[in-house]
C-alpha positions as CSV (number, residue, x, y, z in Angstrom):
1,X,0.0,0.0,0.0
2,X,1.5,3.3,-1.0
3,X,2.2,6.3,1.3
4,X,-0.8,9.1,0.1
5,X,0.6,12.1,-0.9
6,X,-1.2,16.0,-0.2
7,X,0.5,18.9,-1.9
8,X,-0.3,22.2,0.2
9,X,1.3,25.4,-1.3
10,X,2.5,27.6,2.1
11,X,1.3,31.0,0.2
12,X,-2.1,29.4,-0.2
13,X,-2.7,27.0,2.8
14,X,-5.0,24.1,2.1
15,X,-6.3,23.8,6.1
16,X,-8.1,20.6,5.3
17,X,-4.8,18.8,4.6
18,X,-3.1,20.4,7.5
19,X,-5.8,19.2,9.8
20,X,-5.4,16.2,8.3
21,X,-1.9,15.7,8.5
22,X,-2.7,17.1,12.5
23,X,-4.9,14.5,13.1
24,X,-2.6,11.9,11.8
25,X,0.1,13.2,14.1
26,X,-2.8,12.7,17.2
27,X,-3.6,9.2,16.3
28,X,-0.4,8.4,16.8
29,X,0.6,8.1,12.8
30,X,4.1,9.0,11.0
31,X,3.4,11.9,8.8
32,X,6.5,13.8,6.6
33,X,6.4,17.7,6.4
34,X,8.1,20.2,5.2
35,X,10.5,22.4,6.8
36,X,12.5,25.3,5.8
37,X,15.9,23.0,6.1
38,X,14.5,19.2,5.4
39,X,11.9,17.2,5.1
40,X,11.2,15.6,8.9
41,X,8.7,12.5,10.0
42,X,6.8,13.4,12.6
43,X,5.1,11.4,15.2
44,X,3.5,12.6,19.0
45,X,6.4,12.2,21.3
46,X,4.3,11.0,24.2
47,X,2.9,8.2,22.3
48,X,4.9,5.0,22.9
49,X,3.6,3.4,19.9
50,X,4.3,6.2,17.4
51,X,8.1,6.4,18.7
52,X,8.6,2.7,18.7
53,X,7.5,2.9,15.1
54,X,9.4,5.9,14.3
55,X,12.9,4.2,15.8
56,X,12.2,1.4,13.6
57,X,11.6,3.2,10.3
58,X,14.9,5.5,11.1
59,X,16.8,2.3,12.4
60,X,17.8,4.7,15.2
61,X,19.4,4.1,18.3
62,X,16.8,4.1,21.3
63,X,19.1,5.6,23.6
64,X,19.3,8.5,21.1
65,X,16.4,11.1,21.5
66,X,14.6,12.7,18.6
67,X,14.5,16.7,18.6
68,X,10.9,17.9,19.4
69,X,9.7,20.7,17.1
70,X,6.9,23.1,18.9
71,X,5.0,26.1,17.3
72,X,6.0,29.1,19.5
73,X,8.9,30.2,21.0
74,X,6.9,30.0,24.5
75,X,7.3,26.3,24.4
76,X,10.9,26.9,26.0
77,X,9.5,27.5,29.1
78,X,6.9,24.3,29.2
79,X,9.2,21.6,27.6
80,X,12.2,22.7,29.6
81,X,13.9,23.5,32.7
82,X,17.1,26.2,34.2
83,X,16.4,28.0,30.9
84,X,19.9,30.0,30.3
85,X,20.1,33.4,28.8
86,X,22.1,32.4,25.7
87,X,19.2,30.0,25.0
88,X,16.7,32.6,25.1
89,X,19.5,35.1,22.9
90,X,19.0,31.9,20.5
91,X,15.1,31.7,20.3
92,X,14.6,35.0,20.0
93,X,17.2,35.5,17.2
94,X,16.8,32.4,15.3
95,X,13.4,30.9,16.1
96,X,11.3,30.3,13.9
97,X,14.4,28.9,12.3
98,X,16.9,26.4,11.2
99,X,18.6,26.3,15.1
100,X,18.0,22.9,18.0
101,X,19.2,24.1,21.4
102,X,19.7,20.9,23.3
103,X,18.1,22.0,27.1
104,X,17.0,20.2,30.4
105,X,13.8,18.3,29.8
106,X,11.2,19.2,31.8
107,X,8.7,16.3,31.1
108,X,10.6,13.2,30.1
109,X,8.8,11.1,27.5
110,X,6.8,8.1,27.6
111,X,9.0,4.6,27.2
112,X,12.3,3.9,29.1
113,X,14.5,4.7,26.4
114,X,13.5,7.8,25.9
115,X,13.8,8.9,29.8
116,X,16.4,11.8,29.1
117,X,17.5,15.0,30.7
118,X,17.8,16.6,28.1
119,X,15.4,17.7,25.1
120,X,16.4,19.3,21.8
121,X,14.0,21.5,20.8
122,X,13.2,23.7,17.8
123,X,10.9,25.9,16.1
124,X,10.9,25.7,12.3
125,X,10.5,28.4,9.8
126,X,7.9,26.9,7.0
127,X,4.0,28.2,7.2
128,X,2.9,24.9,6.7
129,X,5.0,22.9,9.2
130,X,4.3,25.8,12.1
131,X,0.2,25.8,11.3
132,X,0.7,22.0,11.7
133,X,2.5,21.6,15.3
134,X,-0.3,24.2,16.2
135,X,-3.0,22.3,14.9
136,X,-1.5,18.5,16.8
137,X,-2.0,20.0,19.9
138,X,1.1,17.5,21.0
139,X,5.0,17.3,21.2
140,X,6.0,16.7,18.1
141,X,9.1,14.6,17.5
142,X,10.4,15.9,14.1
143,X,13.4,13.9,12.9
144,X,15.0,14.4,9.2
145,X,13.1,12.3,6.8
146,X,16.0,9.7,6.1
147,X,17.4,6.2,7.6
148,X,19.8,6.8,9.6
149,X,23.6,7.1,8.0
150,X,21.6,8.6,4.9
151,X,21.4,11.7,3.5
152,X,17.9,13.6,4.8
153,X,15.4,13.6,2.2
154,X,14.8,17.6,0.2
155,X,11.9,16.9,-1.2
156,X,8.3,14.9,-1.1
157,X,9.9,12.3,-3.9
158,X,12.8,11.8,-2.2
159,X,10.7,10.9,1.2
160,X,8.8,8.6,-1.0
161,X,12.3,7.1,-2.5
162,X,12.9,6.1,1.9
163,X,9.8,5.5,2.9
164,X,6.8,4.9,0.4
165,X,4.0,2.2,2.0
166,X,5.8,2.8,5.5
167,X,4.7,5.8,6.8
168,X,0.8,7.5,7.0
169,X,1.2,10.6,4.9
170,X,3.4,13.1,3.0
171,X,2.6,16.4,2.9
172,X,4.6,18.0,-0.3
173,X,5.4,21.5,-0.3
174,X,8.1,21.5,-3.2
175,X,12.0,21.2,-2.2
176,X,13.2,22.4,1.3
177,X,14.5,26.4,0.8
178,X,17.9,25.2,2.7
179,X,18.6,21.8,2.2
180,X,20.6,21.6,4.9
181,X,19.7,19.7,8.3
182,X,19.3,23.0,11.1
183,X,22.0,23.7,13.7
184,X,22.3,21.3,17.0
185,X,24.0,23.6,20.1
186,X,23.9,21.7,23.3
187,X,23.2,24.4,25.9
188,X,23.0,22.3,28.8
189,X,27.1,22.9,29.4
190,X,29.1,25.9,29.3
191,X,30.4,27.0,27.0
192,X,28.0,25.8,24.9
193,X,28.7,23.4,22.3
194,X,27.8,22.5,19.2
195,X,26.9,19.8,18.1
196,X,26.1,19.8,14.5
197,X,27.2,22.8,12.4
198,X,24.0,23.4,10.1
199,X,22.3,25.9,8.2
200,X,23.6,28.3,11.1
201,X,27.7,29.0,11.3
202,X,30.0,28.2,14.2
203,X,30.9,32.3,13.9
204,X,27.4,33.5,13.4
205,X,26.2,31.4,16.4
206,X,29.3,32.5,19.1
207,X,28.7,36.1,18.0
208,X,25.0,35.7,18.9
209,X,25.8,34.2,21.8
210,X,28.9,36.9,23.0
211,X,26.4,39.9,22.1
212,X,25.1,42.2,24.8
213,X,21.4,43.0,24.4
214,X,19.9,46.4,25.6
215,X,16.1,46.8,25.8
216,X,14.6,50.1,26.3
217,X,10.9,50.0,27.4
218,X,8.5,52.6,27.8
219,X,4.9,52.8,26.9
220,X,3.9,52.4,23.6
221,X,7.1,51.9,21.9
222,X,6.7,54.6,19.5
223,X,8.3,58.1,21.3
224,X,10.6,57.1,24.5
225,X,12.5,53.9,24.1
226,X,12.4,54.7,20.2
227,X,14.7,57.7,21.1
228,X,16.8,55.9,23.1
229,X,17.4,53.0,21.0
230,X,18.3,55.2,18.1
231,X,20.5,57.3,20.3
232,X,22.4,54.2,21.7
233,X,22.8,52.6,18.5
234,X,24.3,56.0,17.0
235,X,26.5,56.2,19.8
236,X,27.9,52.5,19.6
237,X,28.2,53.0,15.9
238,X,30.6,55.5,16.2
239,X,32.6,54.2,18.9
240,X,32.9,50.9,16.3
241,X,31.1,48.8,19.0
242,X,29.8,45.8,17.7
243,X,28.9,43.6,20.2
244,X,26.1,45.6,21.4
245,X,22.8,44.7,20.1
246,X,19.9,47.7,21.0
247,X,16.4,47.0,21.1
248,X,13.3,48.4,21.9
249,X,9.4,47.8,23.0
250,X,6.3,48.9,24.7
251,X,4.2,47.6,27.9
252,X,1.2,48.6,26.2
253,X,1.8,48.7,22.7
254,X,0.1,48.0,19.7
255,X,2.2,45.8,17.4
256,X,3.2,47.4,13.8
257,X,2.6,51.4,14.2
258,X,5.4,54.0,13.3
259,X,7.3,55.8,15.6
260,X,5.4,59.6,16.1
261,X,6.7,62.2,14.0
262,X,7.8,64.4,17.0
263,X,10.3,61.8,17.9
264,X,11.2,60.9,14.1
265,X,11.6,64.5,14.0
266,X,14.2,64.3,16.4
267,X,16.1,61.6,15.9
268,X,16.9,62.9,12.5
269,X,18.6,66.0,13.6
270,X,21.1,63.6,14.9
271,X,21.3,61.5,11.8
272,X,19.3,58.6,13.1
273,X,16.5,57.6,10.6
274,X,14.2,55.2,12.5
275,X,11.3,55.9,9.8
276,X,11.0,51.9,9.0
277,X,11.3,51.3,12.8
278,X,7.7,49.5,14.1
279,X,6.5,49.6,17.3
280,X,6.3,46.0,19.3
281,X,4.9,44.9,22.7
282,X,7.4,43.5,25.0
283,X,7.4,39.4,25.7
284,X,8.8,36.7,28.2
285,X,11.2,35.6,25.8
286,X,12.7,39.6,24.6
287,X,12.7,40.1,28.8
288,X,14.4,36.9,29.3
289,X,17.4,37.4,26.5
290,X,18.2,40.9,27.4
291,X,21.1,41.4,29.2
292,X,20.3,45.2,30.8
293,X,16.7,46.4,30.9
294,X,16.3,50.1,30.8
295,X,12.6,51.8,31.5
296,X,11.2,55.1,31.8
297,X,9.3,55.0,35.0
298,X,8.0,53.0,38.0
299,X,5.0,51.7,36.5
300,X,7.2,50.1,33.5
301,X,9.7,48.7,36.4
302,X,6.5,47.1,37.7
303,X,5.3,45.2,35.1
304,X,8.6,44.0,33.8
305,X,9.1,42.1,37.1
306,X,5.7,40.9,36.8
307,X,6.3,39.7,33.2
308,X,9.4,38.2,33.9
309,X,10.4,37.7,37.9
310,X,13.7,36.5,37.0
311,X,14.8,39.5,35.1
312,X,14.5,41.9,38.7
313,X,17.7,42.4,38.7
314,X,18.4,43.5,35.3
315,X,15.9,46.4,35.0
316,X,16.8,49.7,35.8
317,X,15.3,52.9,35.3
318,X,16.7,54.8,32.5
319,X,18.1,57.5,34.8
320,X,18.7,55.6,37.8
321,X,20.8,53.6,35.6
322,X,22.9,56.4,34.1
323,X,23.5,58.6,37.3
324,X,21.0,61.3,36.8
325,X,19.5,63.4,39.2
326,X,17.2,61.7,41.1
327,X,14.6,64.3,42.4
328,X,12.4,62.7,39.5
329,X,13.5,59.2,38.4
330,X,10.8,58.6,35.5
331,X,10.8,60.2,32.5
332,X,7.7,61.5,31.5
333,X,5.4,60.3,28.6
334,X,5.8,63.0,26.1
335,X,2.9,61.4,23.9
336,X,0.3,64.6,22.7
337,X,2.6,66.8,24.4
338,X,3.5,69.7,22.3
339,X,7.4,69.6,20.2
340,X,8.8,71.9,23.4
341,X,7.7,68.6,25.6
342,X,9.3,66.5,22.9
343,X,12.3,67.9,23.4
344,X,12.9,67.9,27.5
345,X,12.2,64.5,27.1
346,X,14.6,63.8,24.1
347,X,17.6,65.7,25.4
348,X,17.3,64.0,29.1
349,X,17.0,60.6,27.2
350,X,19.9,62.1,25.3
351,X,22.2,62.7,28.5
352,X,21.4,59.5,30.2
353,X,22.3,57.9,27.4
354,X,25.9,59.6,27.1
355,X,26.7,58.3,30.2
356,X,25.5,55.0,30.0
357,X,27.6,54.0,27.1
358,X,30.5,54.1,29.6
359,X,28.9,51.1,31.4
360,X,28.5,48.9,28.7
C-alpha cells in the first residue's frame, strides 16, 4: 500500500490537509512535512507506539532522543527546565528557524528509552510545518526524513524514495529552501557546544551568543525607548562597537505602528532615521534574552518584574541607571505633548544615554 501524498502550497494554505496531517500526528501516525531545512517525520512524542515505530523506520538508536519541534517560541518554558540566557538570545534571534538548542527536559517522554535529561527542541520556519504543530496539539518529534547514516530527504519524492507504503502521509510542499539539516547547540554545558554545524555558522552562532542586548521599554514603543534606542545605537556605531545589540518595546503597545513624527523628528537632527522602525509589545522571551533592561518610569519597572520575575535584577530605570539626578527618576510620557515637551524629554533621554555608554 502506497504512502498518500497531499501537496499544500504555504502561500495558499490548504487547512483541510493540514488538519489532516494534525490528526494523523494525534492518532499516533508517522506523517512527513516540510520544513524550511529538510523534510522531517513526525510522530506525538508521548505516544509510545508512534516512537517505537518511528525508531524502527529511522533504524535509530533508542538511547538517542529525537529533537521535538513546537510552534512558539513560548514552548521553552513548558518543555524545559534552568532555561539560560544564551538560549533565550537563540530563540529570539533564530526561532522560527533552522537552530536545536539541546536544554533540560522538563517532562521526560513516555518509554524507558527515551527517559532523558535533556530535550532538543526547535521551532521551524515553514508556514505549513508551524500551522501544523499548532493544529496537533502535542509534542512533536520531528526527525529528518531519512534512515539513519543517509542523506535527509529535500523533497516529497525523495521521502517517498525512503519510505513509500511505511509511513501515513506526506505532505509536499516542493524542495526544502535550505537543504541543509538545522543547527544542533547543546546548551546544557558551558560554554556551549555544538553539536552539528547546520544551516547556522559556528561564527554567526558564538557572535550571537557573545552579544550584549539592551532593551529600552516605555509605553507604547513609539516616542521614548524609540529615542533611546536610536541614540544608543548611533552612539555605539561611532565608537565601532559591535557587540552591542539595541532594542526596543512597549508595555502597552500595539504591534506594527510608526514611531510619532515628533520623535522621528528628532532623531533625524542627529542623523538617526528610525522611519522603518515599528512599534512591538514586550514578551517573556525579549525580557528573558536581554542582558540590561532600561525603563522610563516605575509603572514600567513594575510590570517588567511581573512579566518576567527572574529579570529583577536587570531592569533599571533609565536615569537611575545612568547617574541622573534623582529628584524625578521617570521620564515623563511625552505622547500629545506639544514639540517643546518633545524635546525635555529627548535631550534627558539624550544625557542619560551619554553616560550609559561608559557602562557597557
Amino acid at each position: 500500500m502506497r504512502t498518500e501524498v497531499i501537496k499544500v502550497d504555504p502561500n495558499n494554505l490548504n487547512f483541510e490537509a493540514i488538519e489532516k496531517a494534525a490528526r494523523f500526528i494525534r492518532e499516533g501516525k508517522l506523517v512527513a512535512i516540510p520544513t524550511e531545512t529538510v523534510y522531517g517525520v513526525a510522530a506525538d512524542y508521548n505516544n509510545r507506539q508512534a516512537l517505537a515505530r518511528l525508531y524502527e523506520l529511522k533504524g535509530r538508536p533508542k538511547d538517542k532522543p529525537f529533537t521535538v519541534a513546537v510552534a512558539t517560541k513560548d514552548s521553552l518554558e513548558i518543555v524545559a527546565l534552568d532555561v539560560p540566557v544564551v538560549a533565550y538570545k537563540f530563540a529570539d534571534k533564530f526561532w522560527p528557524g533552522p537552530l536545536t538548542v539541546v536544554l533540560k527536559s522538563a517532562n521526560h517522554a513516555i518509554g524507558d528509552e527515551q527517559r532523558n535529561t535533556t530535550i532538543g527542541l526547535r521551532v521551524p520556519k515553514h508556514n505549513v510545518a508551524l500551522h501544523i504543530l499548532e493544529m496537533a496539539m502535542a509534542d512533536v518529534a520531528l526527525p529528518s526524513a531519512n534512515p539513519s547514516q543517509a542523506l535527509p530527504a529535500r523533497s516529497a519524492q525523495e521521502v517517498l524514495r525512503y519510505f513509500d507504503g511505511t509511513i501515513d502521509l506526506v505532505i509536499d510542499s516542493g524542495p526544502s529552501l535550505l537543504g541543509v539539516e538545522s543547527s544542533v547547540v547543546d546548551l546544557t554545558k558551558t560554554p556551549f557546544v555544538i553539536l552539528r554545524e547546520g544551516a547556522l555558522s559556528k561564527e554567526l552562532l558564538e557572535k550571537a551568543a557573545q552579544t550584549k542586548r539592551v532593551l529600552f521599554i516605555c509605553t507604547g514603543n513609539s516616542c521614548r525607548s524609540v529615542m533611546a534606542q536610536g541614540l544608543l545605537s548611533k552612539v555605539l556605531r561611532e565608537k565601532n562597537r559591535v557587540d552591542v545589540e539595541v532594542l526596543s518595546a512597549g508595555v502597552g503597545a500595539f504591534n506594527g505602528l510608526a514611531p510619532t513624527s515628533e520623535t522621528l523628528a528628532l532623531l533625524s537632527r542627529e542623523g538617526v532615521n528610525l522611519s522603518a522602525y515599528r512599534s512591538q509589545r514586550v514578551n517573556r522571551i525579549m525580557l528573558k534574552s536581554s542582558d540590561l533592561i532600561l525603563v522610563m518610569d516605575a509603572m514600567q519597572q513594575a510590570r517588567v518584574v511581573e512579566l518576567a520575575p527572574n529579570v529583577e535584577k536587570r531592569v533599571y530605570l533609565l536615569k537611575e541607571f545612568a547617574r541622573l539626578s534623582l529628584d524625578n527618576v521617570n521620564i515623563p510620557d511625552p505622547i500629545g505633548q506639544g514639540m517643546d515637551y518633545y524635546e525635555k524629554t529627548f535631550f534627558t533621554i539624550k544625557e542619560a544615554i551619554e553616560k550609559i555608554v561608559t557602562l557597557l
